[in-house]
MIDOSE-1310 file (N, C-alpha, C; in nm, 2 decimals, decimal comma, always signed):
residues 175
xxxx	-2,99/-0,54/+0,46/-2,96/-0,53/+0,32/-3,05/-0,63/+0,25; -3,13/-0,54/+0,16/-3,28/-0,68/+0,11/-3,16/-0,72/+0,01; -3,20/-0,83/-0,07/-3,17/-0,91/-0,17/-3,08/-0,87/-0,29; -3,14/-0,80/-0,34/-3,07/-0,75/-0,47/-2,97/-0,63/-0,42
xxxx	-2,96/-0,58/-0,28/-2,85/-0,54/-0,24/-2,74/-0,63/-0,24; -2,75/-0,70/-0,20/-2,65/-0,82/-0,14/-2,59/-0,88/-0,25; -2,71/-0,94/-0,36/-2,62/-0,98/-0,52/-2,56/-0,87/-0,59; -2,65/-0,77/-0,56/-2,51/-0,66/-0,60/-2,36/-0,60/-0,56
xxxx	-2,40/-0,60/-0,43/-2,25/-0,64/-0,34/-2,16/-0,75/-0,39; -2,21/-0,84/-0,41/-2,14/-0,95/-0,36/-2,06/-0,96/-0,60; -2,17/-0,91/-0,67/-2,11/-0,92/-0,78/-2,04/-0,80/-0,82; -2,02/-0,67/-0,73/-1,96/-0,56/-0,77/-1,81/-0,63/-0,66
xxxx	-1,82/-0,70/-0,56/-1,68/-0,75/-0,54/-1,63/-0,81/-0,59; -1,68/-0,92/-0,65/-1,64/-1,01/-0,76/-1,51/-1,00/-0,86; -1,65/-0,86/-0,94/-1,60/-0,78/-1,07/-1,43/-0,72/-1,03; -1,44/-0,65/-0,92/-1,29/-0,59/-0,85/-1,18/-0,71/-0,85
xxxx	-1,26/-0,82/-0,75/-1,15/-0,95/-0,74/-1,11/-0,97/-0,87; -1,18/-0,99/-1,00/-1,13/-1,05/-1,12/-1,03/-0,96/-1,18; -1,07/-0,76/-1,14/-0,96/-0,68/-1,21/-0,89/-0,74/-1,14; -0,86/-0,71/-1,01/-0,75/-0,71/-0,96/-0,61/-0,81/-0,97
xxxx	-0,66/-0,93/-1,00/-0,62/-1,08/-1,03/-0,58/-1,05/-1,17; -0,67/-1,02/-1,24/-0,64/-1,00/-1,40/-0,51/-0,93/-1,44; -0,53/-0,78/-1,37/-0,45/-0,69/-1,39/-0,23/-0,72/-1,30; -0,25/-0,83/-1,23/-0,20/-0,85/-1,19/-0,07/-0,95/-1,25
xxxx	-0,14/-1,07/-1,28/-0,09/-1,15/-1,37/-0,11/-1,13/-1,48; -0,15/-1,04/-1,54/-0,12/-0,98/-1,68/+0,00/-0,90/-1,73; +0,04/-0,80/-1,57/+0,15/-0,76/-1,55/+0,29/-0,85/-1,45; +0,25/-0,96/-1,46/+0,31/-1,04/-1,36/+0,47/-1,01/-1,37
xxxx	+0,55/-1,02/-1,49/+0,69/-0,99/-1,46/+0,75/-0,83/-1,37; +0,63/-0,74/-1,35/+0,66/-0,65/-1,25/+0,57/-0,66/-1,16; +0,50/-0,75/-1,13/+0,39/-0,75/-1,03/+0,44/-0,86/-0,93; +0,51/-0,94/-0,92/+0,58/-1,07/-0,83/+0,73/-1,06/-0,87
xxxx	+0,78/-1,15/-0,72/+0,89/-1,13/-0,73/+1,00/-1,06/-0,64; +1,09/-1,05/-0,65/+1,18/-0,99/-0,54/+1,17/-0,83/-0,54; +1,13/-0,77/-0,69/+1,08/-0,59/-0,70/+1,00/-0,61/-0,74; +0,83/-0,56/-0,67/+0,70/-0,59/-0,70/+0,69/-0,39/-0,73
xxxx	+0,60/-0,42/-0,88/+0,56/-0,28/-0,89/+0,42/-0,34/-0,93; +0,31/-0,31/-0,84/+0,17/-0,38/-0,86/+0,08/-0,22/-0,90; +0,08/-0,28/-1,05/+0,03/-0,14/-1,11/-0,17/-0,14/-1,05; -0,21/-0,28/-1,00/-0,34/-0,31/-0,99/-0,35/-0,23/-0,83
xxxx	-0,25/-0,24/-0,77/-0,29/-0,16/-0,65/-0,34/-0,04/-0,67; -0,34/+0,04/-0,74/-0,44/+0,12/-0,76/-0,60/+0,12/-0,77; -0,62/+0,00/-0,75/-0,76/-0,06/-0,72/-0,80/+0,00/-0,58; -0,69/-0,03/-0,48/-0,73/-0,01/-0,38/-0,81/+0,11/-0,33
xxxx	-0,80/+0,22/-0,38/-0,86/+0,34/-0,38/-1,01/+0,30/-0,43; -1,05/+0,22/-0,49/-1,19/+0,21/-0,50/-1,25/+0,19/-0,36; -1,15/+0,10/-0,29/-1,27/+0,12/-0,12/-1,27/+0,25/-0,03; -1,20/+0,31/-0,10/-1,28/+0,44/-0,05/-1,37/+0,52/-0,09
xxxx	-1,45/+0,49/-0,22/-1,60/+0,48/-0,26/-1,68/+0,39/-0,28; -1,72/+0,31/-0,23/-1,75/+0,16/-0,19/-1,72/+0,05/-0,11; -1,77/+0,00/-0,02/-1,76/-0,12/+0,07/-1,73/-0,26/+0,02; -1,82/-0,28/-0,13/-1,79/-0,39/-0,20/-1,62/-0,39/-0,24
xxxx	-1,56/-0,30/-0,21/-1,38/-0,30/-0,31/-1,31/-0,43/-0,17; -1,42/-0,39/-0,05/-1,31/-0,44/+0,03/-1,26/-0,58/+0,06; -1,40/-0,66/+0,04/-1,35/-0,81/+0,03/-1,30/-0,83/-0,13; -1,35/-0,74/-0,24/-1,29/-0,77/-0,38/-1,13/-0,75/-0,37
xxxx	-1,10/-0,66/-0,36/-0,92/-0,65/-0,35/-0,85/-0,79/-0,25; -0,93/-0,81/-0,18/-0,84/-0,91/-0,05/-0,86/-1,01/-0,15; -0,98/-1,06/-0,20/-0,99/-1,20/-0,25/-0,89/-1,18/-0,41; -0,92/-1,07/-0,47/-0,80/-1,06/-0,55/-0,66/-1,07/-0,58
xxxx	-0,60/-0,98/-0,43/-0,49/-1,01/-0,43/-0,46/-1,15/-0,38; -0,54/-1,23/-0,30/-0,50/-1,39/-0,25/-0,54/-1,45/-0,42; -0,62/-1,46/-0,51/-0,59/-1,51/-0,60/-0,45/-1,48/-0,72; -0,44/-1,36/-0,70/-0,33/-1,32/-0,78/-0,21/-1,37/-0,73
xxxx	-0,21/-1,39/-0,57/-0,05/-1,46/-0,52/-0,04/-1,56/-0,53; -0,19/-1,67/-0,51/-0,16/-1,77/-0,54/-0,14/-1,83/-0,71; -0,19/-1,73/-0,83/-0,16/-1,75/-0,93/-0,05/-1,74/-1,00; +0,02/-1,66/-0,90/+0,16/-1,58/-0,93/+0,29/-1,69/-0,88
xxxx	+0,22/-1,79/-0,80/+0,30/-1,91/-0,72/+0,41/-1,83/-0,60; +0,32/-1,74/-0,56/+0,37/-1,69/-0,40/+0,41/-1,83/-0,30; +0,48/-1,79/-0,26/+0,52/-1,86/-0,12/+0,39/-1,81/+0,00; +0,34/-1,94/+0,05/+0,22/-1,92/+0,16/+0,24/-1,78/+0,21
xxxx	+0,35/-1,76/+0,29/+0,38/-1,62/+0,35/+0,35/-1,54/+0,31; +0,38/-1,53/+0,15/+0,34/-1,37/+0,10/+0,17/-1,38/+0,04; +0,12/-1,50/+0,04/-0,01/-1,54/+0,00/-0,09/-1,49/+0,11; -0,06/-1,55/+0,25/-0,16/-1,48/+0,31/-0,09/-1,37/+0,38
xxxx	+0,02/-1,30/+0,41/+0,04/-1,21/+0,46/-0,02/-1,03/+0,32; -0,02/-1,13/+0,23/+0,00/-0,99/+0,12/-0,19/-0,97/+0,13; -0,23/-1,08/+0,13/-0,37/-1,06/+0,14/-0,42/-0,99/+0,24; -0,38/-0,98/+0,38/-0,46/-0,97/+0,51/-0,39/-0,80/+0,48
xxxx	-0,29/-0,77/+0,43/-0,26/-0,62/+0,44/-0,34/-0,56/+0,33; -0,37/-0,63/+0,23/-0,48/-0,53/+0,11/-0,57/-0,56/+0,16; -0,62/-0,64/+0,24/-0,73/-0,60/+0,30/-0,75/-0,51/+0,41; -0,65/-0,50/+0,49/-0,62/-0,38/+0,64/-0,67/-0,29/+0,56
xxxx	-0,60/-0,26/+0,47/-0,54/-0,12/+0,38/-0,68/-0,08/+0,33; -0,76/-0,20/+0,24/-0,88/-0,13/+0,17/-1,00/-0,13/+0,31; -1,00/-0,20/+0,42/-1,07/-0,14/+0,54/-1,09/+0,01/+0,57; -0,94/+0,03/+0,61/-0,90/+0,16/+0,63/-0,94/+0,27/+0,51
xxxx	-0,90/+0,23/+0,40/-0,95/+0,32/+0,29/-1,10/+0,40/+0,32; -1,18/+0,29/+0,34/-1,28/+0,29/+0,33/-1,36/+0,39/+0,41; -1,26/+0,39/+0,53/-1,30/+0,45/+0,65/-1,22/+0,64/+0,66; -1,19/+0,62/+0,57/-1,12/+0,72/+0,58/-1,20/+0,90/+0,48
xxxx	-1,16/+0,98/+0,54/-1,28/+1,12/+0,50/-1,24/+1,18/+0,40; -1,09/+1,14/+0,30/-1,03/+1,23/+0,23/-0,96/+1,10/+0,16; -0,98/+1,06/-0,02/-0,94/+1,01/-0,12/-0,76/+1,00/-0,08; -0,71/+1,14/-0,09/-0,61/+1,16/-0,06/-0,53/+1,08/+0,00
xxxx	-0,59/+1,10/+0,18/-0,55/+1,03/+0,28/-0,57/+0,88/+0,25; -0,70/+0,86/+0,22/-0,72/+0,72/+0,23/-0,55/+0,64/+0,15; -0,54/+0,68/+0,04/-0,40/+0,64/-0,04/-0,26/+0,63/+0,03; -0,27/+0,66/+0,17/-0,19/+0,61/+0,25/-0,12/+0,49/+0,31
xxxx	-0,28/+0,41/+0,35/-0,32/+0,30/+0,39/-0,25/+0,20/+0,31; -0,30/+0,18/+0,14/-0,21/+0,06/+0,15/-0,11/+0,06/+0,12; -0,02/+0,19/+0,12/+0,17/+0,23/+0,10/+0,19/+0,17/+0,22; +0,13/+0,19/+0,35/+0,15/+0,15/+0,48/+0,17/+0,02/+0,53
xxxx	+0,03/-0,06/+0,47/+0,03/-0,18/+0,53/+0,07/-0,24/+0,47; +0,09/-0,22/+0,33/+0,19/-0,32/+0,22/+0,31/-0,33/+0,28; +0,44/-0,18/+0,32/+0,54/-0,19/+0,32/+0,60/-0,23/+0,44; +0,50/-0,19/+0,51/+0,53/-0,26/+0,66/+0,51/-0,40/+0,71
xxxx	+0,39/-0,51/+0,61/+0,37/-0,60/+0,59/+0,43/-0,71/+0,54; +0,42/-0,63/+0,35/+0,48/-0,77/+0,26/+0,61/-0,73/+0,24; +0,65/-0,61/+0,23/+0,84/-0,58/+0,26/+0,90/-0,69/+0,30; +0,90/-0,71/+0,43/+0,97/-0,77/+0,51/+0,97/-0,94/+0,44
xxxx	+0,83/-0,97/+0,43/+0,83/-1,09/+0,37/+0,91/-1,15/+0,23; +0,87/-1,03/+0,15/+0,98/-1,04/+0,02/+1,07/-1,06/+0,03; +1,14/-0,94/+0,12/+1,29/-0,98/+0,17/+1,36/-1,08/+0,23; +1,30/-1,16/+0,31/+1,32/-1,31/+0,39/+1,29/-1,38/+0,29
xxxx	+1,18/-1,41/+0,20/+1,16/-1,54/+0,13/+1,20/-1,56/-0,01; +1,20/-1,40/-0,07/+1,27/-1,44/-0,22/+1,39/-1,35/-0,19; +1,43/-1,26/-0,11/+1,57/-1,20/-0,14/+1,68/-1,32/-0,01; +1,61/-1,41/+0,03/+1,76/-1,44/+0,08/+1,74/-1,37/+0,27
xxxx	+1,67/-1,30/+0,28/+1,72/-1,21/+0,44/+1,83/-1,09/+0,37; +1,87/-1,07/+0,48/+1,97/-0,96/+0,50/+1,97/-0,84/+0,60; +2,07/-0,79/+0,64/+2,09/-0,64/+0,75/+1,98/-0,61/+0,73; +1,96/-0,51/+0,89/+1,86/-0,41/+0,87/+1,89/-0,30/+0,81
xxxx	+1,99/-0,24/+0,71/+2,02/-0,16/+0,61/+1,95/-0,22/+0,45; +1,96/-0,32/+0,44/+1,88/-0,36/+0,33/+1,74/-0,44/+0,30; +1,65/-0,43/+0,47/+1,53/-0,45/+0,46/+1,51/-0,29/+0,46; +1,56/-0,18/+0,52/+1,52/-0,05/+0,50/+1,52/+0,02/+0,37
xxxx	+1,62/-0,03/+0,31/+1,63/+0,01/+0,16/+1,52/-0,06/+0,05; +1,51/-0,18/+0,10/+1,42/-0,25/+0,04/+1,29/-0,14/+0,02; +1,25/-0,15/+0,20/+1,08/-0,07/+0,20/+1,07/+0,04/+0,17; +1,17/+0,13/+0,13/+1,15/+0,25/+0,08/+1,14/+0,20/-0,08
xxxx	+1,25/+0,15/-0,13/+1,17/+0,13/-0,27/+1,01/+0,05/-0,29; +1,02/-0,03/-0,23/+0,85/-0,09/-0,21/+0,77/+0,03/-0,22; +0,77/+0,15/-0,08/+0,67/+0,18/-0,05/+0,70/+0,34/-0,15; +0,76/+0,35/-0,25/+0,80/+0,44/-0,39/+0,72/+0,37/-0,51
xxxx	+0,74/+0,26/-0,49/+0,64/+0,14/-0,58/+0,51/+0,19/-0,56; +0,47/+0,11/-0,42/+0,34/+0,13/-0,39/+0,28/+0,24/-0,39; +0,33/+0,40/-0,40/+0,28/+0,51/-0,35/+0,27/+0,56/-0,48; +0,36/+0,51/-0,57/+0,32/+0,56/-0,77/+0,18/+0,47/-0,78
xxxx	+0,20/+0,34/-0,75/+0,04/+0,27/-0,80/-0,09/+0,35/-0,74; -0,08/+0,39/-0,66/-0,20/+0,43/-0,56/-0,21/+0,57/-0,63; -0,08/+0,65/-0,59/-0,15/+0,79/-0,62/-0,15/+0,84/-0,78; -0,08/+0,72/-0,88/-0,04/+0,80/-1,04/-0,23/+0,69/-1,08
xxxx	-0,23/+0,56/-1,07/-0,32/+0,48/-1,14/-0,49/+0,53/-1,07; -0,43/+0,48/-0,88/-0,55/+0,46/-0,80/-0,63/+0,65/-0,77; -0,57/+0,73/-0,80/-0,62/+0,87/-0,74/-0,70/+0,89/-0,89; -0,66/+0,90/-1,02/-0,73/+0,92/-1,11/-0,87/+0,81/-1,17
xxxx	-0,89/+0,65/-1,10/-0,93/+0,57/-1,12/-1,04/+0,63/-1,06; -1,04/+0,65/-0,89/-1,16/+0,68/-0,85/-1,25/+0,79/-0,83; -1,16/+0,89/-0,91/-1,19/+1,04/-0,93/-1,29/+0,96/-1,03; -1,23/+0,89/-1,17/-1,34/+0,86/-1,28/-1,45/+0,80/-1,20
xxxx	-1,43/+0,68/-1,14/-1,56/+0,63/-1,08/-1,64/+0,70/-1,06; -1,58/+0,81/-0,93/-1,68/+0,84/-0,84/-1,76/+0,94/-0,97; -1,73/+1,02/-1,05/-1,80/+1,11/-1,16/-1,88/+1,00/-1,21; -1,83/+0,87/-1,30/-1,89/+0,81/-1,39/-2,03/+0,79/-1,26
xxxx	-2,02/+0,67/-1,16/-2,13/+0,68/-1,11/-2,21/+0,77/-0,98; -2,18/+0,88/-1,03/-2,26/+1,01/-0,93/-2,23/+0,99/-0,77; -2,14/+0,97/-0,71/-2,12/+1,00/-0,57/-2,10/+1,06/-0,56; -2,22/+1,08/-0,49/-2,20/+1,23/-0,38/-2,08/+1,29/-0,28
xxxx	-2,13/+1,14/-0,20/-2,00/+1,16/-0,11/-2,00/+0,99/-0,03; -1,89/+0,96/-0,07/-1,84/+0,77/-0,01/-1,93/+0,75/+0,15; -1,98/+0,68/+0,14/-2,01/+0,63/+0,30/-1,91/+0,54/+0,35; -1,91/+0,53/+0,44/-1,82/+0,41/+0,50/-1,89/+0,38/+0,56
xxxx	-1,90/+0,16/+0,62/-1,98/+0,11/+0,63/-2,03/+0,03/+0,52; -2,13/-0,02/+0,53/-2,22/-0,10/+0,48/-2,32/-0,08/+0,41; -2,31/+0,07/+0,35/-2,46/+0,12/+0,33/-2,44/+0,18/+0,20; -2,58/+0,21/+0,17/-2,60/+0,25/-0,02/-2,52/+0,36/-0,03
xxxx	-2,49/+0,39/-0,21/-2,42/+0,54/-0,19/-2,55/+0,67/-0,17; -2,47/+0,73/-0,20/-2,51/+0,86/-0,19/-2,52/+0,93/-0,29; -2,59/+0,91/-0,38/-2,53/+1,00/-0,51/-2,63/+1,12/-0,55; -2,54/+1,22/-0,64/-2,62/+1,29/-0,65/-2,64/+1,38/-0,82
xxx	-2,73/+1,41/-0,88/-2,70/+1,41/-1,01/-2,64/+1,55/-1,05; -2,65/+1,61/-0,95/-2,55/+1,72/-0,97/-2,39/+1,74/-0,90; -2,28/+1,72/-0,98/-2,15/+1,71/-0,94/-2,08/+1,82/-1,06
């Protein structure tokens, strides 16, 4: 990766980290909390047309928890799953599918944590109830915000078709 690859990487992550953070604590009274509806998770769908979304969402969401005054637990557990999730994205052959990923590693992740550190614990009848509303949450952000976000992207800047990996797009001026 010559040079002005790399500052462009590194400031198209950035740009993501700040939505993501932004959009987060902007919406913070449904974005934290004991019922999280993270309307920014629809970000996540950007790493599945770009490599750069993937350190931007992780570093995002770790600033947005720690802005939000997360408990350590959900600071770095909520970070290391937006980041699983936008990995996976990334890697994945179908927009669609990819939108799986972080319903998945969110609710199977920071579920649990919510529920132990801001709800108190409880039965396994009400950590299950919990992650289905979570991952009802997480699966409107992704597929109502994040499926129409990267449809625009990918049209606004001509992808052809997402690489996964490390490598330039593909674009093409006919779509």
């Amino acid at each position: 990766m010559n040079t002005s690859n790399k500052i462009r990487f590194v400031a198209l992550s950035a740009i993501i980290a700040a939505l993501y953070a932004t959009v987060t604590t902007l919406l913070a009274p449904i974005s934290f909390g004991a019922f999280q509806f993270r309307l920014s998770e629809g970000l996540s769908l950007l790493a599945y047309l770009m490599p750069e979304a993937i350190p931007g969402l992780a570093i995002g969401c770790l600033l947005a928890n720690i802005l939000g005054g997360g408990v350590l637990a959900d600071v770095i557990v909520g970070s290391l799953a937006t980041l699983l999730a936008a990995y996976f994205c990334n890697r994945s052959k179908s927009l669609l599918i990819s939108g799986i990923y972080p319903v998945i590693f969110n609710t199977l992740m920071v579920a649990p944590v919510i529920v132990y550190y801001y709800m108190g614990g409880g039965d396994a009848l009400a950590y299950a109830g919990y992650m289905g509303i979570f991952a009802l949450c997480e699966a409107v952000s992704v597929y109502a915000v994040g499926v129409p976000l990267a449809m625009g992207v990918k049209r606004a800047l001509k992808i052809k078709k997402p690489l996964a990996g490390w490598k330039k797009y593909n674009r093409s001026e006919s779509e």
